[in-house]
N, C-alpha and C positions, 0 to 999 in steps of 0.2 A: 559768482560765488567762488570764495578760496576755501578747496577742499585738500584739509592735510591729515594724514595718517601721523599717529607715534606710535612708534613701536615698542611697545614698554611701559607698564602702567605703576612703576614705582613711584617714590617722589620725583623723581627729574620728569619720567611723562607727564604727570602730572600738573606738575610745576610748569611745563613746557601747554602743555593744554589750557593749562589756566590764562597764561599770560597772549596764546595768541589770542581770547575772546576776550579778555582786556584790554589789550593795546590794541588790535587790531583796528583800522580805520576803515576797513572793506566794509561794506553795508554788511554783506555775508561773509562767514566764515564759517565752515561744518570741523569739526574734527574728530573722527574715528579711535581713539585710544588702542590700539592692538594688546592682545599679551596672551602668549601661548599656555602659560594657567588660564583657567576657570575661573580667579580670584584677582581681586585688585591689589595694590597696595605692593607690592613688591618686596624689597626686605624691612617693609615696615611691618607687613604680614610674618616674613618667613625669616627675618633675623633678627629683627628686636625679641629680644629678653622678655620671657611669659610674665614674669615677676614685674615688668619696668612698663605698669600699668599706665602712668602719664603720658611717657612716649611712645606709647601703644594706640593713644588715645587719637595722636593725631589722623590717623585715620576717618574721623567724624570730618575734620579739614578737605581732605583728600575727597570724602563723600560727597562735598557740595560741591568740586568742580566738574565732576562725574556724572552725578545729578542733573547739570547745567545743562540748556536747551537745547543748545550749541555744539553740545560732545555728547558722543555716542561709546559705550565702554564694547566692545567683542573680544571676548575670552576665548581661550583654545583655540586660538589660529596661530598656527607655526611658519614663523615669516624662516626664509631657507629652507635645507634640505630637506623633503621629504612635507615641506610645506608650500606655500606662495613664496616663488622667487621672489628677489630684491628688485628685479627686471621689472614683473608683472606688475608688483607694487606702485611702480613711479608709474605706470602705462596708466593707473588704476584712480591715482591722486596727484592735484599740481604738484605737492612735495610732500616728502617725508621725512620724518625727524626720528632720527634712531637713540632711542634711549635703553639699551638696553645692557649697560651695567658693566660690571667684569668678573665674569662667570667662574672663575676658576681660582683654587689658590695655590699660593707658592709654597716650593715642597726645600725637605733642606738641604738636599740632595749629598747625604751622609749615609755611609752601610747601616745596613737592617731598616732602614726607614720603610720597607714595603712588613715589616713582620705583621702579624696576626696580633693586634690589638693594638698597633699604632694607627692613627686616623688624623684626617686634618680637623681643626675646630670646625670649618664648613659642613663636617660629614657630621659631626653631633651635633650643629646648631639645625640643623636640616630635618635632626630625628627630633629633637625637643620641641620643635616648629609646625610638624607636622606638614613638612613639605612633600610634597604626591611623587616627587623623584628621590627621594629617600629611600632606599634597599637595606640598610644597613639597621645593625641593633646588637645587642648585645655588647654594647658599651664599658658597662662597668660590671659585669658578671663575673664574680670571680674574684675581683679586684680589690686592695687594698689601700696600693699606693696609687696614686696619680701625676704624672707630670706635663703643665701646659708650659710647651714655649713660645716664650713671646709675652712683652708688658704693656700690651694695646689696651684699647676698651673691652674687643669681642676676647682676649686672652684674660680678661678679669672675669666677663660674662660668664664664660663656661666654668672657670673655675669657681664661682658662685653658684652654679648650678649643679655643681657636683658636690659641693658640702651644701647647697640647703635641704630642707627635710622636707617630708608629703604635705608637715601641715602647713606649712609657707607655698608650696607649690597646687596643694589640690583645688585653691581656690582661682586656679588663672585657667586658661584656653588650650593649657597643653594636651597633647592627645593620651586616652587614659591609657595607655600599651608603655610608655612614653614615662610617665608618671609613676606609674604599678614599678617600673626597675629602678625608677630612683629609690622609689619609698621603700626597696630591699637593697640598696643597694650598701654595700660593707665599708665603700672607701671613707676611712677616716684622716688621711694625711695628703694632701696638695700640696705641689712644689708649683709658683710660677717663679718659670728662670726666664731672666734679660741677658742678652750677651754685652751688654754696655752697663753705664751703672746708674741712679735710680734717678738723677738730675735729666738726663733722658728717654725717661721711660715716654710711651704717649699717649698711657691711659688719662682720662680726665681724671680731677681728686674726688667729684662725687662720686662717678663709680670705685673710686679705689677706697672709699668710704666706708661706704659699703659693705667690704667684705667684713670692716672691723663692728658691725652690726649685727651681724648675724647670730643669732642664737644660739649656744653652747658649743661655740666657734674661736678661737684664737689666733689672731695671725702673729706668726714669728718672722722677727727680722734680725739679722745678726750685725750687729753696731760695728766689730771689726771688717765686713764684706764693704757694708756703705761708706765704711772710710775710705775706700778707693777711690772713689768717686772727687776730682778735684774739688766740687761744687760744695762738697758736704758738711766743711768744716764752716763757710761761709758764703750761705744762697743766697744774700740781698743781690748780687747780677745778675738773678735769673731771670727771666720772662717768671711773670705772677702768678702761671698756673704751675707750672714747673717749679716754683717756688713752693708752692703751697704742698705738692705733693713731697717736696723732701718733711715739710713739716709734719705731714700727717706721718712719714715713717718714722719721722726720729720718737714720736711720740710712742710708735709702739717697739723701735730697738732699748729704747730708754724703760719698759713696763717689763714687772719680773713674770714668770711662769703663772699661768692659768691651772692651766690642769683638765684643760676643757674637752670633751670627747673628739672632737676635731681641733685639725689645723691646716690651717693655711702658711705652709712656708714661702715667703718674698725673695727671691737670690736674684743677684747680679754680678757682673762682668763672668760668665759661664757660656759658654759656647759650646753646642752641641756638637759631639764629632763623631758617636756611632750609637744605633742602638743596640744593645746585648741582648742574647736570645735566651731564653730559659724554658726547656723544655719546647721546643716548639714555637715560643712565642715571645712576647720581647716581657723584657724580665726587670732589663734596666737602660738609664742613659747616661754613655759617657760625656763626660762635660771636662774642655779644659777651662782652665784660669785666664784668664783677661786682663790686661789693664789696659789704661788710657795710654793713646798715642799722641797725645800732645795736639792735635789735629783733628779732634773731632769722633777720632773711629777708636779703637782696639787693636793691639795684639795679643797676639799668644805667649804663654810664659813656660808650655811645655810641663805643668804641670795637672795633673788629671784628676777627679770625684766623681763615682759612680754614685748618679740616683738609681734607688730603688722605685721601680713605676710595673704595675699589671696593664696600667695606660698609658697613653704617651697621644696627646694632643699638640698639635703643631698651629700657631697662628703667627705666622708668619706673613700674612698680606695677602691680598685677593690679584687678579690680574687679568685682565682684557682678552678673549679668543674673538678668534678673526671668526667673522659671520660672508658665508660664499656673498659673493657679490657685492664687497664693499672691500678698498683698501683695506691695508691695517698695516703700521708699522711696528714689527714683532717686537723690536727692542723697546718701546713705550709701553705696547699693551695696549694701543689703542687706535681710533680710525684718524689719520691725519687731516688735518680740517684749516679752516679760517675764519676765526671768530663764528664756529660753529658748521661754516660750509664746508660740506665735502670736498679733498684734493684727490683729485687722480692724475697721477703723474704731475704733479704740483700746479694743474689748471684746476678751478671751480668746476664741480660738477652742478651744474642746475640741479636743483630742486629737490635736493640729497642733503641733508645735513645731520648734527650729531647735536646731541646733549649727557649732560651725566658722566660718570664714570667713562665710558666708551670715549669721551671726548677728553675728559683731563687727566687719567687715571685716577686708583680709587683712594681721594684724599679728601679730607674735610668731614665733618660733620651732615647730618639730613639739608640742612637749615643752608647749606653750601651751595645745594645743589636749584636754589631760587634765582639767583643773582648768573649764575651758570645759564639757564633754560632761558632766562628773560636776553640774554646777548645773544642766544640762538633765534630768538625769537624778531628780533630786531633784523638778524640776518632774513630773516622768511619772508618778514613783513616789507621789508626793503626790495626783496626781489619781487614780491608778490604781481605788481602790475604787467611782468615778464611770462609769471607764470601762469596765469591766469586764460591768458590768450590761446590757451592751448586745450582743447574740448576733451571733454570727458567719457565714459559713462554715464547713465545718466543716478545710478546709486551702486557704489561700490559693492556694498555688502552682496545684492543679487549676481554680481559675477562673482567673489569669492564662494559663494554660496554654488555656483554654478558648476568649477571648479572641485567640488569636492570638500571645502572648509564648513564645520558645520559650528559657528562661533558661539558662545554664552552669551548671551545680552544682558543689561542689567537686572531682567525680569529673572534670570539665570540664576545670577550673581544671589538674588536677596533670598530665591529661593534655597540656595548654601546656606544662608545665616540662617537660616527658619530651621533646617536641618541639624544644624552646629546646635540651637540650642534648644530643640528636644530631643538631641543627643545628650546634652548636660543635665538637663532634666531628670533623665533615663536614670542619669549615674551619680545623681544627688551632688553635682555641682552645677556650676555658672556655664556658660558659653563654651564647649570642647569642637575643637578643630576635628574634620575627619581628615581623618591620613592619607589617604589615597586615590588617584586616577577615579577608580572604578566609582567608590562610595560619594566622589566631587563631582560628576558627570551626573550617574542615577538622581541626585537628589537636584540638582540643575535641570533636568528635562523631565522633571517631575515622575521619575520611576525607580525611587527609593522606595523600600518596603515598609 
């Protein structure tokens, strides 16, 4: 029997789970899913969008390879510090396959960026998500203006979350602490700024769609800003999604005043270069002017626009932390590998491999990370007859168990969703996330009140 552990139960574990009991040609194959939540699903759970019910959905996917005979889910084991070594792990399973993301995002590394009310989008998509390591609140309290930088998907996300209203939102999974500050919350003007101009942005057109959907909502674009933009006089050379999104803005630089209680304002070529304090807290953001350098990027023009923001959301990209006992090359963000196998010191490390974000950094779409998992997968199965020959315990979980780890099983897990919704019940909605450590544990080991 080939016993492999993943460390990471997003879609790449997942994905990676699925495909060893698919491909695999070993009569047996067991695999353990690890992930230090309590909960499955990863940012399919804790970063898709409350509202973005479809792609929410595929979690019903994810539950059948979970489900399956052959994998076993344990929640709440913290593989490193302070948890089961990387060491102990491989002593524990022929291999292991680390899928676990890239935990951190990048900062813009400009003054005032640490003031009192700037945050990254990861810190509010975390609080909207209802993710158990969220500290943070008080978001838009106070606040009027808002500025997200960055023209991604998750930088449309948020700004979409911040102009919709209770009753678009009261019907999804969000947690009600969470929901209660939007549905008071005052901000009526959003700026998303791109430091390049809109032929570059890398949000998809649905989501950028989107925004121009929303109920008593307007998005504003300024026709003279996008003409910087070489592409914009004429997009037939673009790549077709690129394409499509200049379309959807000319549409609405081209549409007069609304009058709408919100807005959404769309800027480009602006680049962030300080946050300004006001009173204590950041007040505003300076932005100089940009244009195209003929070569793909931007310069500076030296000339300056203060947005007015009570917030200041940064999305600016995620990015790969080194986990003790695995390489990592700091300048990628990520573990260096070979077609999925771990390199230490650029030899194969047996029976060590990567999948997901950790292995390519964090690029592509959910749907990326299939085609990803299944080359790691190939790599496992390939070595497998190597690894095999090497004895075991005779069931992992009794030594982590042993150890001190006291994991969620799936029997865990379902008992969460029973909880999640006669929590929604309680409060005259659908399915509500609980927020927290404490509330995710109690209701798992059946000692919620």
């Amino acid at each position: 029997m080939l016993h492999v552990a993943v460390v990471g139960s997003g879609p790449s574990g997942v994905y990676t789970a699925q495909s060893l009991v698919q491909q695999s040609q070993v009569p047996e194959v067991r695999v353990d899913v690890l992930d230090r939540l309590p909960c499955p699903y990863g940012l399919v759970r804790y970063g898709v969008a409350p509202d973005h019910e479809k792609i929410k959905s595929l979690q019903n996917n994810l539950r059948m390879v979970l489900e399956h005979g052959q994998v076993r889910f344990l929640g709440s084991v913290q593989v490193g510090p302070g948890g089961v070594p990387t060491a102990r792990l491989r002593e524990l399973y022929h291999a292991v396959v680390y899928c676990v993301g890239a935990a951190t995002d990048r900062h813009l590394g400009v003054p005032g960026e640490e003031l009192p009310g700037s945050w990254s989008a990861t810190e509010f998509v975390s609080w909207y998500s209802a993710h158990p390591d969220s500290v943070a609140d008080g978001f838009v309290l106070g606040a009027r203006t808002a500025v997200v930088i960055g023209v991604g998907n998750v930088a449309v996300d948020v700004t979409r979350m911040l102009a919709r209203g209770a009753t678009e939102l009261s019907p999804t999974d969000m947690p009600h602490a969470a929901l209660t500050a939007l549905a008071a919350s005052h901000v009526t003007d959003v700026s998303m700024v791109g430091r390049r101009g809109p032929s570059q942005a890398r949000f998809t057109t649905k989501e950028l769609r989107e925004l121009g959907a929303l109920p008593d909502t307007e998005v504003v674009v300024d026709p003279q800003e996008l003409a910087l933009d070489p592409a914009w006089a004429d997009p037939s050379a673009l790549p077709a999604a690129n394409r499509r999104n200049v379309e959807v803005l000319r549409g609405w630089a081209a549409a007069p005043p609304q009058g709408r209680a919100r807005r959404i304002r769309l800027r480009f070529f602006l680049r962030p270069v300080e946050l300004l304090a006001d009173r204590g807290r950041v007040g505003a953001v300076r932005f100089e002017r940009t244009v195209p350098d003929g070569r793909g990027g931007v310069t500076g023009t030296g000339r300056y626009e203060d947005i007015e923001a009570q917030v200041v959301l940064r999305s600016v990209g995620y990015r790969g932390v080194p986990l003790e006992g695995l390489p990592f090359d700091a300048e990628q963000g990520t573990v260096p590998h070979r077609a999925g196998r771990v390199l230490r010191d650029g030899a194969v490390a047996p029976g060590e491999y990567v999948a997901g974000w950790i292995k390519r950094g964090p690029t592509g779409v959910i749907g990326t990370n299939r085609p990803c998992a299944k080359e790691t997968v190939a790599s496992v199965l390939e070595d497998a007859p190597a690894l095999v020959r090497r004895e075991l315990p005779d069931d992992p979980l009794a030594m982590l168990r042993a150890e001190g780890a006291s994991p969620v099983d799936w029997t865990g897990w379902q008992a969460i969703e029973r909880a999640e919704a006669e929590l929604g019940a309680s409060l005259g909605r659908g399915v509500v996330k609980l927020p927290d450590w404490t509330s995710l544990l109690e209701a798992a080991r059946g000692t919620a009140p």
